[in-house]
N, C-alpha and C positions, 0 to 999 in steps of 0.2 A: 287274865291269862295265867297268872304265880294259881290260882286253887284249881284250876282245869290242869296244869301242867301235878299241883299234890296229886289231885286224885286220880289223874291217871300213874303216876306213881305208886298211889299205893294200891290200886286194882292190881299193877306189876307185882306188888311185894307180897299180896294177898296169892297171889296165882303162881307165884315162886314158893311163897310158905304151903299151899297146898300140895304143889308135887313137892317137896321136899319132907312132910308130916306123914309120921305114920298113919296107915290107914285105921290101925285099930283105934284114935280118940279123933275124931273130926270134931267134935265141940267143943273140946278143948284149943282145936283150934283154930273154930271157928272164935268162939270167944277172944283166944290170942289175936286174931286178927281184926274182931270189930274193936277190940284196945287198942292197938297197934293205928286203927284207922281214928278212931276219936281222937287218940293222941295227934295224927297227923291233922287232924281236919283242926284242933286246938293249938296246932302250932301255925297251921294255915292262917287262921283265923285272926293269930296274933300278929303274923307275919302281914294279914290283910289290914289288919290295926292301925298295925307300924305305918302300912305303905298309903293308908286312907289318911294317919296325920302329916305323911308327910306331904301329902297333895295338898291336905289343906295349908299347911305349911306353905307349897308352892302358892296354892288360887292366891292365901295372901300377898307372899312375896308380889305373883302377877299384878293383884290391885294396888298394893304399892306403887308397883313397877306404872301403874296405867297411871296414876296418880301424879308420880314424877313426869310420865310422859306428858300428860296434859298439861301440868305446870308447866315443864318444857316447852310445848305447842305455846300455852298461852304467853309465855314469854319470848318465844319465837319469832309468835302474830304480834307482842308490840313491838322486837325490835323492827319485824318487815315493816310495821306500821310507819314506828320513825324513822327506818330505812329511805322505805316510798316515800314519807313526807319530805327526806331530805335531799333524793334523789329527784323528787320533782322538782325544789326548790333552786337543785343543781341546773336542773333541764330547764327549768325556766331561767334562770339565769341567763344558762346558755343560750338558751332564746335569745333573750335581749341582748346578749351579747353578738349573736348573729344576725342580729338584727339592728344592733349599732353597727355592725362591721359590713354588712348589705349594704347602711346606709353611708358609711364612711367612703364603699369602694364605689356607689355608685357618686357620692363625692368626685373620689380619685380620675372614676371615670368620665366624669362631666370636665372635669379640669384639665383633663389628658385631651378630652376631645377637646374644649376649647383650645388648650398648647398646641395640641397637633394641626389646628385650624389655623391658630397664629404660625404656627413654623411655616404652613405649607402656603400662608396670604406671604411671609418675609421671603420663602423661598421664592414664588414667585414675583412678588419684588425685586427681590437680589437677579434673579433670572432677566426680568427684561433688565434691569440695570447693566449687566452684565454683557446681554444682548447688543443692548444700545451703546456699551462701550466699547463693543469687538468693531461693530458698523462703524462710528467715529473711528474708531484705531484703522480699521482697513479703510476708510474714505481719506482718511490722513497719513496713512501709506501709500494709497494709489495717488493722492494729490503729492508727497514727499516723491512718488515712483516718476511722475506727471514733468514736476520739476525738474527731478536729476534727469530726467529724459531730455526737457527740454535745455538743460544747462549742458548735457552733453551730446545736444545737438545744434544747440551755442558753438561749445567748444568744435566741435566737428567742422560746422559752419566758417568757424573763426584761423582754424586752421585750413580748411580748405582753401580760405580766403588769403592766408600765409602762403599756400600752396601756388596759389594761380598768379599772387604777387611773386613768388620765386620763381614761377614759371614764368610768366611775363617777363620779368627781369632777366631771367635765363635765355629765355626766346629774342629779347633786346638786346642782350650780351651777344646771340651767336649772329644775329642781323647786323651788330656791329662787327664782328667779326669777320661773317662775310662779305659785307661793305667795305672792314680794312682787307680783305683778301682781295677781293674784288679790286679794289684800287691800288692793292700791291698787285695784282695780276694787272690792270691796265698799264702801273707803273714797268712793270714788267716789261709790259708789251712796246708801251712807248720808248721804255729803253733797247729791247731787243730792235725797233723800229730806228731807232735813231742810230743801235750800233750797224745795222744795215745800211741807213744813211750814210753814214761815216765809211762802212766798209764801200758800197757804191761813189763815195766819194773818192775813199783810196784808189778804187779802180778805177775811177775816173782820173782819177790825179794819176796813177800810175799809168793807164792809155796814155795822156796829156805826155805824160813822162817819153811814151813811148814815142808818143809823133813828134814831141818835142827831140827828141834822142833821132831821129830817121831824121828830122830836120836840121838836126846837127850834124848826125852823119852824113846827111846829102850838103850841110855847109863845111862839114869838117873834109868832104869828099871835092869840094870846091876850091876849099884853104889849102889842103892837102898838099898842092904842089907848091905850093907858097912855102910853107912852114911844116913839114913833115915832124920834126923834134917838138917843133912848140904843140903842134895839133895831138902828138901825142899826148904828152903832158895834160892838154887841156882835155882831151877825152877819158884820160886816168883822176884827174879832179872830178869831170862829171860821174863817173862811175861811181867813186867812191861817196859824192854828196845822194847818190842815189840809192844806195846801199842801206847807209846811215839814216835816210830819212823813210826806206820800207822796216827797217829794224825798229825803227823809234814806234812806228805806230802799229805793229804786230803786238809791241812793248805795250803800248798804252789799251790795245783791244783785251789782252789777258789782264792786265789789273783791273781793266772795267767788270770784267766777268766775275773774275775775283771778289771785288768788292761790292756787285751785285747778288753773288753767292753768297757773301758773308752775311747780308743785308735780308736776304730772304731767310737763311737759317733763325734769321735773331726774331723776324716775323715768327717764324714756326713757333719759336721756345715763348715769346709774350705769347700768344695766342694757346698756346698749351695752358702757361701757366695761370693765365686771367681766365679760361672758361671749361676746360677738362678739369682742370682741380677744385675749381667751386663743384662743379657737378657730382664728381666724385664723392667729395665732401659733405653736400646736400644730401644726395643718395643715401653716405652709410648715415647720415642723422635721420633720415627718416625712417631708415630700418631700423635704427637702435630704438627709436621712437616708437615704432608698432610693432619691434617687441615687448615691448615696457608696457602698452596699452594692454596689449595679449595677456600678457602673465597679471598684469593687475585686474583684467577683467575675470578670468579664469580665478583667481585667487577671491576676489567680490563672489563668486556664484560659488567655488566651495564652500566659505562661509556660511551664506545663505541654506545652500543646503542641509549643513552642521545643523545649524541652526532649524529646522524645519524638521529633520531626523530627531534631534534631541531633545525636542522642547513642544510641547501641542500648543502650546500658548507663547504670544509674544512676552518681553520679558516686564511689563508695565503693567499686567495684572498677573502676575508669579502669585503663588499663595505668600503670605507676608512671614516673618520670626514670630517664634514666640510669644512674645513681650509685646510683639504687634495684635496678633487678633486677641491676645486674652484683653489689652484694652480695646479694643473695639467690641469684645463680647459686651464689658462692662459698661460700654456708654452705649450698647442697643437698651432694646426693651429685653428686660427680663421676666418670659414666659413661665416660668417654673412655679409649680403649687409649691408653696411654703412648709403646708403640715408633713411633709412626707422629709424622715431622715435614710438615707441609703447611702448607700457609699459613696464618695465624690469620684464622680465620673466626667468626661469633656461635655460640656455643654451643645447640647444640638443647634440652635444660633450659632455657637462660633464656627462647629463641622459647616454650617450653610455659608456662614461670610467667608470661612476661607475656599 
């Protein structure tokens, strides 16, 4: 490209010195210009010289250059060589090492399935244990329930039995009662009977009085002319013994009354006091009594229910403290693979026992 760009250069220089030359020497300088052109084609030349050594210059440089490259290459291909050789040695390693760890997990996992086969033989285990100790618990509930049923059908029994001896007693008491009424009422009667008697005698005695008195009057009516003063006298003495003897027993009919009054009142207040007031007294005892039974049975089934609200389980298998199931973890069987370190976590046997 540098001697195509001279010589079109100096075809320019040549075509500019022609118009610019006089016309009258063209040889001269045409001459001037095949100088002028040698010179340029001789500096070309040297300039093509220069640029031819310094290519060679470069091709060497380049074979160098290829020289170092393939050194390079070849030291390259050994380190990929020992690279690969020591990257496969990596890789196989790794192999074996995943290939111990394949066989460690499936270890891990033969031991896991076995644990988890014993957990789930212990859990079922502990289940029907468990089972079988609800059954007993509630068979020995309903028998405990069986019992207090029949102890307080004992009791119920034994009071009713208290009940119908109080009652009987009480029905005895009021049989005596009316028996003593009854025979205060006969006595009564017999007395009202015999004060009739007595009154029927007074009136008898008093008729007697009277025929006795017309008998006197008809002898005192006889005497009369005999003894007028005396017959006085003697009819003023009968008078007054007659007087005296209706007064006295008017006297003696009101104290009888009286003291049959008195006698009947005194009936009333014993018979009050020996069978209204036991009764009374039974009464509020038995009300006190079945309130007491009320509130303690009501107060039993609040409980109960607490108890049944707060608690899914009776209190005889509660999960146990602490210090309870970690020994009991201890003296089961200990399922756990050995080779495995993790963190200490609660034991799955002891989650199952408690």
């Amino acid at each position: 490209m540098a001697p195509i760009r001279w010589a079109s250069g100096a075809v320019l220089l040549l075509l500019c010195g022609a118009r610019a030359a006089p016309v009258d020497d063209p040889v001269a300088a045409m001459d001037a210009l095949v100088g002028a052109k040698i010179e340029e084609t001789q500096r070309a030349l040297a300039a093509v010289r220069s640029q031819l050594q310094a290519a060679d210059q470069v091709a060497e440089l380049f074979v160098l250059e290829d020289d170092q490259l393939q050194l390079l290459a070849l030291e390259t291909r050994a380190q990929l060589a020992a690279v690969r050789e020591e990257v496969q040695q990596q890789v196989q390693a790794a192999l074996r090492d995943v290939q111990a760890l394949r066989r460690a997990a499936l270890g891990n996992a033969t031991a896991w399935r076995d644990t988890v086969e014993g957990l789930k033989a212990a859990t079922r285990r502990k289940r029907r244990a468990l089972q079988l100790h609800r059954q007993q618990e509630s068979e020995r509930k309903l028998l405990e329930l069986e019992r207090k049923k029949e102890q307080e059908a004992e009791r119920l029994q034994e009071k009713e039995r208290e009940l119908e001896e109080l009652l009987g007693r009480e029905v005895k008491r009021k049989e005596e009662a009316r028996q003593e009424m009854e025979r205060l009422r006969v006595r009564e009667e017999q007395w009202k009977a015999a004060q009739l008697r007595k009154l029927k005698e007074m009136q008898e005695l008093e008729r007697l009085q009277e025929v006795e008195k017309q008998r006197e009057q008809q002898r005192n009516a006889e005497i009369e002319e005999e003894s007028r003063s005396q017959s006085v006298k003697s009819d003023k003495a009968v008078q007054s013994e007659l007087g005296a003897g209706r007064q006295g027993a008017l006297q003696k009919l009101l104290d009888v009354y009286v003291s049959s009054e008195q006698v009947v009142l005194d009936a009333a207040a014993t018979i009050y006091r020996q069978l209204v007031l036991p009764v009374v007294v039974i009464l509020a005892f038995f009300f006190v009594l079945t309130v007491i039974i009320a509130r303690y049975n009501s107060a039993k089934q609040t409980r109960r229910n607490q108890r049944v609200l707060y608690s899914g389980y009776p209190k005889s298998y509660r999960p146990k403290t602490k210090q309870g199931s970690k020994t009991g973890a201890s003296e089961s069987v200990d399922l756990r693979p050995r080779y495995r370190h993790s963190a200490p976590h609660q034991d799955p046997s002891d989650y199952i026992g408690n």
